[in-house]
ROBAGU-611079 format. One line per 8 residues: number of its first residue (from 1); their letters; for each residue x, y, z of N, C-alpha, C, O. Coordinates in steps of 0.2 Angstrom, whole numbers, plus 5000, padded with zeros to 4 digits. Last residue first. Example, Ala and Ser with C-alpha at 12.3 -4.5 7.8 and 13.67 -1.06 7.14 Angstrom:
2
2> sa> 5064,4989,5035,5068,4995,5036,5064,5000,5039,5067,5006,5040; 5066,4972,5039,5062,4978,5039,5066,4984,5039,5071,4983,5042
END
This chain:
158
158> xxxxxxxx> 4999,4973,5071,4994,4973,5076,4992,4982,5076,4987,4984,5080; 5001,4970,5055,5003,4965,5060,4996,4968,5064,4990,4967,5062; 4993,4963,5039,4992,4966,5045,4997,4966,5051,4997,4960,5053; 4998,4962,5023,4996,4958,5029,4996,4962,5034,5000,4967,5033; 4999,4962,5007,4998,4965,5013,4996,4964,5017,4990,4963,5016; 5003,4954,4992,4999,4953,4996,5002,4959,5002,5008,4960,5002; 5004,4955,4974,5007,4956,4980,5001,4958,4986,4996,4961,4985; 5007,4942,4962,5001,4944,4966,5004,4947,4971,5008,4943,4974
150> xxxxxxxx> 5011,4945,4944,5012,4944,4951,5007,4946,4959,5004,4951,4959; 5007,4934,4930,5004,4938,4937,5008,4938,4946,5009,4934,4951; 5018,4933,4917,5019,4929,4925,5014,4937,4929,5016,4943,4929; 5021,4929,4900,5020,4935,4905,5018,4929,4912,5017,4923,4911; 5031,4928,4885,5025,4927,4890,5024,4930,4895,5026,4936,4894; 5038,4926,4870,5038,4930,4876,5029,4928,4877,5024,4927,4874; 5049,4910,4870,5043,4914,4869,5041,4919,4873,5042,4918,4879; 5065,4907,4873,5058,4905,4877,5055,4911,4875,5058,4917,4876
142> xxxxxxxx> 5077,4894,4868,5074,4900,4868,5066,4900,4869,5062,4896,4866; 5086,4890,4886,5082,4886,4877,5079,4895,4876,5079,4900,4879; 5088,4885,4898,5082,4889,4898,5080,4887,4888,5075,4885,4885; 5102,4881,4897,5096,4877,4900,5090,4880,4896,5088,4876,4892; 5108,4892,4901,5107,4890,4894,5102,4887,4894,5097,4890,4891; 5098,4903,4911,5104,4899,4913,5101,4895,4905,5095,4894,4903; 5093,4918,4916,5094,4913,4913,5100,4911,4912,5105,4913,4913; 5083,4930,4926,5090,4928,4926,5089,4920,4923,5086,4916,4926
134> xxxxxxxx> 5076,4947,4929,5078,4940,4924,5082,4937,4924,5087,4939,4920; 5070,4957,4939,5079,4954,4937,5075,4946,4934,5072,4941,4936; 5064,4972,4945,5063,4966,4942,5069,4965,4940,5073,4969,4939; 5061,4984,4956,5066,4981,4954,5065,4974,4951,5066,4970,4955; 5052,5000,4962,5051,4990,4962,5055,4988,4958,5052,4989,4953; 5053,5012,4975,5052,5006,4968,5052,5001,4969,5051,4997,4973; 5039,5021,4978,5044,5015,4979,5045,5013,4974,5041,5012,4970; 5026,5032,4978,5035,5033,4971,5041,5026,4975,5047,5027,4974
126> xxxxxxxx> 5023,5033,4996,5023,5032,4988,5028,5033,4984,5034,5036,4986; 5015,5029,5009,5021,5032,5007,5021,5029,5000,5019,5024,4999; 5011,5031,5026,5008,5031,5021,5015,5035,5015,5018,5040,5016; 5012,5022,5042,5015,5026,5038,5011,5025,5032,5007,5020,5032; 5014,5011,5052,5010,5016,5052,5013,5022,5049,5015,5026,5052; 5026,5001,5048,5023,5001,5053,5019,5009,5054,5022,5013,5057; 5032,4987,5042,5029,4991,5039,5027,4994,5046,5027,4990,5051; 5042,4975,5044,5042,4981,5048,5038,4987,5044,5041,4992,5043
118> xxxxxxxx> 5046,4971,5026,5044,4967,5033,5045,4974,5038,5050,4978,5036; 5046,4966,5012,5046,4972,5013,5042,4968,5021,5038,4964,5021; 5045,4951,5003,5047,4956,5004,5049,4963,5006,5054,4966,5002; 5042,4934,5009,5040,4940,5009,5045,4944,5007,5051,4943,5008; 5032,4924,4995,5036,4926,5000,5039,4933,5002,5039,4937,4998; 5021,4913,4991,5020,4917,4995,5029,4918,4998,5031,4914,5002; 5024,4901,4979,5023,4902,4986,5024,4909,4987,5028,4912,4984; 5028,4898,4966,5017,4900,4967,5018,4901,4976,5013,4900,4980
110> xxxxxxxx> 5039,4913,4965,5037,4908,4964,5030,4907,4965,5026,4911,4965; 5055,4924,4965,5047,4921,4964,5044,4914,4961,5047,4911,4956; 5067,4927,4975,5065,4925,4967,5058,4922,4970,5057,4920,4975; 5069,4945,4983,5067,4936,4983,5066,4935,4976,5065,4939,4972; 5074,4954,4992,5075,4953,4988,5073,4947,4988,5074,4943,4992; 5068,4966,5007,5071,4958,5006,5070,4957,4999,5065,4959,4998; 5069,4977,5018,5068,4975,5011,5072,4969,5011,5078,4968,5014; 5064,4983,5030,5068,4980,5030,5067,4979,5023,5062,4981,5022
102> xxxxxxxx> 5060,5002,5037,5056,4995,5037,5062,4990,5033,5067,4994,5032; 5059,5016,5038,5058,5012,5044,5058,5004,5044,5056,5000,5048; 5052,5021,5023,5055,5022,5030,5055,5018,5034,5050,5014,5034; 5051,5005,5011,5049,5014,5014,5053,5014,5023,5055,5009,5026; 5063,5000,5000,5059,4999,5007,5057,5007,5009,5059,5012,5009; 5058,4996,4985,5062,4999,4986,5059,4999,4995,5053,5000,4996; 5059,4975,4983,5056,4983,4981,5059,4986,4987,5061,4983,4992; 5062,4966,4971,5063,4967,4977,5060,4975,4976,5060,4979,4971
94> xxxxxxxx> 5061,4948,4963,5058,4956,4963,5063,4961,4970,5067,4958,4973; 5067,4937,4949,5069,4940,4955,5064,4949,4955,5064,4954,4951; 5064,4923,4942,5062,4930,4940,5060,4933,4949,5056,4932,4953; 5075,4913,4932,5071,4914,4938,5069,4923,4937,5071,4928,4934; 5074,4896,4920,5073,4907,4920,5070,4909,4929,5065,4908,4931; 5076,4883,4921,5083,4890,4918,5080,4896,4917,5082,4900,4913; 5058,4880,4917,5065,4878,4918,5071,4882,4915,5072,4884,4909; 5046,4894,4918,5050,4889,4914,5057,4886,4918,5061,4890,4921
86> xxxxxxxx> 5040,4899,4936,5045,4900,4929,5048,4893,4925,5051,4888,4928; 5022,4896,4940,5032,4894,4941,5034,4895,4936,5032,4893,4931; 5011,4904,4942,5011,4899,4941,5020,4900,4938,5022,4904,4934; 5007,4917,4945,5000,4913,4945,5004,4905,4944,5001,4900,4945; 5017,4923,4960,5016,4922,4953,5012,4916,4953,5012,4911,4956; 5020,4932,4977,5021,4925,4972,5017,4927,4964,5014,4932,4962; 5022,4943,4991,5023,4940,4981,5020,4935,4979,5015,4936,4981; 5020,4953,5005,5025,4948,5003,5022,4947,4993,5019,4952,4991
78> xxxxxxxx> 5024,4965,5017,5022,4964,5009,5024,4957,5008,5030,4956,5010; 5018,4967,5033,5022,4965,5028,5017,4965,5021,5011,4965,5020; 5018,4978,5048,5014,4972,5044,5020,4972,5038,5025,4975,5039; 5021,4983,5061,5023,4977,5059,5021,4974,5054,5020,4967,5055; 5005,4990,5065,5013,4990,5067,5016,4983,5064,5014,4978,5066; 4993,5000,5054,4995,4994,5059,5002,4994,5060,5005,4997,5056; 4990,5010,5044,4991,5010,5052,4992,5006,5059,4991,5007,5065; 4997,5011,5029,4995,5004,5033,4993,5007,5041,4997,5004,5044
70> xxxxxxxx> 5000,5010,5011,4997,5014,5020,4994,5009,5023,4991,5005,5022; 5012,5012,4997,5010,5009,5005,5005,5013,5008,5006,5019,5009; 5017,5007,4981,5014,5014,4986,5011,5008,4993,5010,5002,4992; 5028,5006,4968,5023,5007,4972,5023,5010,4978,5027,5015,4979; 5033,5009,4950,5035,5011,4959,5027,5007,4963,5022,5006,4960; 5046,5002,4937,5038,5002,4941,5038,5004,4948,5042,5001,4952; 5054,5001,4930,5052,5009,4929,5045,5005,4932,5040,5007,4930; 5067,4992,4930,5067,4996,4936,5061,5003,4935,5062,5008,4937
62> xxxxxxxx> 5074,4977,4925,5069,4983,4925,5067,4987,4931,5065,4984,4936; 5086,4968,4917,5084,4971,4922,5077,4975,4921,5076,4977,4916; 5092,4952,4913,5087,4956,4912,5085,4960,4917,5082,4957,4922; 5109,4944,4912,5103,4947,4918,5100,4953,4914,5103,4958,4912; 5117,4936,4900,5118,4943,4904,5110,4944,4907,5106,4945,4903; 5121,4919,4899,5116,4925,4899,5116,4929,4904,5114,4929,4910; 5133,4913,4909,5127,4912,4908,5124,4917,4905,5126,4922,4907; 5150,4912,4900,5147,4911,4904,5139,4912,4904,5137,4912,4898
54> xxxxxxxx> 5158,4909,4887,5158,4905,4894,5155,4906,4898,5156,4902,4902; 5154,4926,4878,5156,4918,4880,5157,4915,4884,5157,4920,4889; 5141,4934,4887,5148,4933,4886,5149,4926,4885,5147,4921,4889; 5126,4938,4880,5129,4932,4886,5137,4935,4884,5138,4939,4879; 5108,4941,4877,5114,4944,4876,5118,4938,4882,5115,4935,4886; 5094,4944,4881,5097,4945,4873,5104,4946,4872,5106,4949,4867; 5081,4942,4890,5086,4943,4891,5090,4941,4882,5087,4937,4879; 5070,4955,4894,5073,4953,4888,5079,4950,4890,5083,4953,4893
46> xxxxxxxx> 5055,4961,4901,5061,4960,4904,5063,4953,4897,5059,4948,4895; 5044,4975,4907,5049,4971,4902,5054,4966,4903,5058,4968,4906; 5032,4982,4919,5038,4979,4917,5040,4975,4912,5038,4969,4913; 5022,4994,4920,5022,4987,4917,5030,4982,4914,5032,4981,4908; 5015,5004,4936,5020,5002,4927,5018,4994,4924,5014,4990,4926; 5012,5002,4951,5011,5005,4945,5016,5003,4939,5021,4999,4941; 5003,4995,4964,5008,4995,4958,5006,5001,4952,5001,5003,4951; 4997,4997,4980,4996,5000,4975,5003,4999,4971,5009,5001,4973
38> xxxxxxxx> 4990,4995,4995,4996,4993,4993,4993,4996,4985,4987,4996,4984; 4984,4996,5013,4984,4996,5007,4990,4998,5003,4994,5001,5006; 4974,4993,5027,4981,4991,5025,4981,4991,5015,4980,4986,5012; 4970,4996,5042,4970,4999,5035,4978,4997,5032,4984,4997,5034; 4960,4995,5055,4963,4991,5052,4962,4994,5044,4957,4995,5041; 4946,5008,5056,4947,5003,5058,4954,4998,5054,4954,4999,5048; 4943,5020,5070,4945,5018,5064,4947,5012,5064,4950,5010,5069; 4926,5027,5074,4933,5022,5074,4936,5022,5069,4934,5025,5064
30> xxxxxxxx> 4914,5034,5086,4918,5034,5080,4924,5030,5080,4927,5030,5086; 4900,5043,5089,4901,5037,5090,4908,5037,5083,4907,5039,5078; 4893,5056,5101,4898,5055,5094,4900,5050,5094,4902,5049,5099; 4880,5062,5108,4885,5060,5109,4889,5057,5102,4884,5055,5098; 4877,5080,5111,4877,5075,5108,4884,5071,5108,4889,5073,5109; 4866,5090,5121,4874,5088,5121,4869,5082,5115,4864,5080,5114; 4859,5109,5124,4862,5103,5124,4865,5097,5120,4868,5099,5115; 4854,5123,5133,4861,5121,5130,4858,5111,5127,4854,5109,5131
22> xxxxxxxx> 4848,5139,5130,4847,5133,5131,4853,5129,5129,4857,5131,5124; 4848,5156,5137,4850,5152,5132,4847,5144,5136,4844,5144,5141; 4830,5167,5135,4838,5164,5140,4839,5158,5136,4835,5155,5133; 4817,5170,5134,4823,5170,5126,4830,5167,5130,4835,5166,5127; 4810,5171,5143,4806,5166,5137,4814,5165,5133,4816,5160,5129; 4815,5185,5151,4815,5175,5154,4813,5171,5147,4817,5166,5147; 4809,5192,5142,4817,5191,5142,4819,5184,5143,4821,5180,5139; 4795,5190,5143,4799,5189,5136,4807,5190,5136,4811,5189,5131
14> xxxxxxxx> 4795,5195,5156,4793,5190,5153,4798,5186,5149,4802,5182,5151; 4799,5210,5154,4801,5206,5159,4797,5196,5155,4801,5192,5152; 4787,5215,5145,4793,5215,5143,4800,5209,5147,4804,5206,5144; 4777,5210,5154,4777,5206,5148,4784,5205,5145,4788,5200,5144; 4780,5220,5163,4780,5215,5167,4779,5211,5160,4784,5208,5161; 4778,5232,5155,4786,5232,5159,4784,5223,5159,4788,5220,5155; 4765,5232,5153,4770,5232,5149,4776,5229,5150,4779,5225,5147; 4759,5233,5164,4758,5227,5162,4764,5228,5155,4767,5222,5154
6> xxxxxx> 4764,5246,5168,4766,5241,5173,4766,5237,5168,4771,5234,5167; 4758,5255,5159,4765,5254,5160,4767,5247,5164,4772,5244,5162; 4743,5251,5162,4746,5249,5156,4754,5250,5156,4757,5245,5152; 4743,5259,5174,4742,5252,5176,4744,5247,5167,4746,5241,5167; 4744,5270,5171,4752,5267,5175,4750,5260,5175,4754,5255,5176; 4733,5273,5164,4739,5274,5160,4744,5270,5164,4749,5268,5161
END
């Protein structure tokens, strides 16, 4: 009988050693990479329909479209242009509203790229506006309603 308690004891002893903890490691590969995004909303109108005598046609405004920013690069920009140049005597001015930290530049549009919103710098930020202006000069004649793609571009700085 004590030689069956021993062998007991000694298995029970055993089965402890068998269950002691184990540890091991994993390694985690991970990045993030260059993130640069930009988002319009609305559809803007723009009428001009009105002048005071002697002077140009009164400016077509619109202000019901906002956009949106994320970038986590330093120094990036927004810049514009349109699929193709406004009629003679109509320029078609944008400027948008500046997020934190950053510079807003108003520009008349064209098929070149120009920039503005500049110092973009690691931020994520929405409901900006965006401000359209129509501006006619007699010149211009009366012009059919038509439409201009505007193309807004995002640039990375570093």
């Amino acid at each position: 009988m004590k030689a069956g308690r021993i062998l007991a004891t000694v298995a029970l002893l055993g089965a402890t050693r068998a269950a002691s903890a184990q540890t091991s490691t994993q390694v985690v590969t991970f990045q993030v990479t260059a993130i640069n995004q930009i988002a319009f909303v609305g559809s803007p109108s723009l009428v001009v329909n009105t002048a005071t005598a002697g002077s140009n046609p009164t400016s077509a405004s619109d202000n019901s479209a906002t956009w949106a920013v994320t970038t986590n690069q330093t120094n990036a920009k927004v810049t514009a242009s349109i699929n193709s140049n406004m009629p003679a005597g109509l320029t078609l001015n944008v400027s948008l509203g500046a997020p934190a930290g950053t510079t807003s530049i108003g520009n008349s549009l064209s098929t070149t790229a120009v920039d503005l919103v500049t110092g973009i710098t690691k931020l994520a930020q929405g409901g900006l506006s965006v401000g359209y202006t129509l501006d006619a000069t007699p010149g211009a004649g009366v012009v059919a309603s038509t439409t201009r793609t505007v193309t807004y571009t995002i640039t990375g700085g570093t």
